[in-house]
Structure formats: structure tokens, C-alpha cells
C-alpha positions as CSV (number, residue, x, y, z in Angstrom):
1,X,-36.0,18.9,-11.1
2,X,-34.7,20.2,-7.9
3,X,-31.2,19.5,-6.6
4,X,-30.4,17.0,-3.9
5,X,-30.2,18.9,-0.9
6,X,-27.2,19.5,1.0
7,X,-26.0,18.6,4.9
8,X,-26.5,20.8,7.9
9,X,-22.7,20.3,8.1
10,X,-20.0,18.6,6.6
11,X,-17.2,16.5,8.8
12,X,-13.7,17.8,8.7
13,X,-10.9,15.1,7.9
14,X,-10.4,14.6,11.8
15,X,-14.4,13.8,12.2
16,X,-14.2,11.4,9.3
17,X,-11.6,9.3,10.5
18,X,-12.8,9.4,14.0
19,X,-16.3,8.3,12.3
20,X,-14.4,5.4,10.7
21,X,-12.1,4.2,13.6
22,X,-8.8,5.4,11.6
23,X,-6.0,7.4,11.9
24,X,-5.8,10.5,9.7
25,X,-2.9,10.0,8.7
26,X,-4.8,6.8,6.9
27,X,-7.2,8.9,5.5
28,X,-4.8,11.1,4.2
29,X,-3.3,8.2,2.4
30,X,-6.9,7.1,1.3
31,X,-7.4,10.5,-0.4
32,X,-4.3,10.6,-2.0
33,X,-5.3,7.0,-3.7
34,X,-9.1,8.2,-4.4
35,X,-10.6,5.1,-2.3
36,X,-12.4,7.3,0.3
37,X,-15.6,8.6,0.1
38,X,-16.4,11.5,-1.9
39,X,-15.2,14.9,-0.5
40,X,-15.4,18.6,-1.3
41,X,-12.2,20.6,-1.4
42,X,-13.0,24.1,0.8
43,X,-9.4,25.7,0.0
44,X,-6.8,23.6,1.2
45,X,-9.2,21.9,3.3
46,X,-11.1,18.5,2.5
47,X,-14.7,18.2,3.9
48,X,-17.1,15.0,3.8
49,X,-20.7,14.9,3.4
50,X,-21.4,12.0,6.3
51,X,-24.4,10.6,4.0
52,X,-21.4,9.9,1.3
53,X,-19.2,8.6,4.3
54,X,-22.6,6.4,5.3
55,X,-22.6,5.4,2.1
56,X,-18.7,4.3,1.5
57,X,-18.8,2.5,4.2
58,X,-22.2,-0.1,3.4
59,X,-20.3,-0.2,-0.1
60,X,-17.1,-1.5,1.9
61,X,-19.0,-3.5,3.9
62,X,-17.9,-7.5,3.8
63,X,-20.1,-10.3,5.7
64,X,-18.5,-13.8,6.1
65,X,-19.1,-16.4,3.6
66,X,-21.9,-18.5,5.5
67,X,-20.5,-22.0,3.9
């Protein structure tokens, strides 16, 4: 069974909420509630995959009630 592969790169927290039309200071928040997407801790540092960001965001995804 091979493991799933990884990125070529992963965003930093200012590419992620750039990505996601937020301020970082709203992703911050976001992190600190565990509501973002998934994220790798490099020392102090958070890093996102942007396939798990990709992903969040079709999970988060509303359409109008066609009614």
C-alpha cells in the first residue's frame, strides 16, 4: 500500500488566507477553534496542504435553496 503522496509545497498562513479571501488574523481565529482545514505544525509555524484547503472549502460550500 503506498502512501498518499505529498505537495510540491505547502501554503504558509498568509497564502491560505489570501487563497480564501480572509484576513489572517481570521484564520488565526479559525485555528484556534479547529474549523480550518487541516494543517501541519513546522515549529511554531502552521503550513496547509492547498488540496486539504481545496477540499475545506467544497465541504463549506452552500448553494441557495432553488424553492
Amino acid at each position: 500500500m503506498s502512501s498518499p503522496s505529498l505537495p510540491d509545497r505547502l501554503w504558509t498562513l498568509e497564502e491560505t488566507a489570501t487563497f480564501l479571501s480572509i484576513p489572517v488574523s481570521t484564520l488565526y481565529k479559525l485555528n484556534h477553534k479547529r474549523t480550518v482545514p487541516a494543517f501541519f505544525r513546522v515549529g511554531r509555524r502552521c503550513r496547509y496542504d492547498p488540496r486539504d484547503v481545496a477540499a475545506w472549502l467544497r465541504r463549506h460550500t452552500f448553494l441557495p435553496d432553488m424553492a
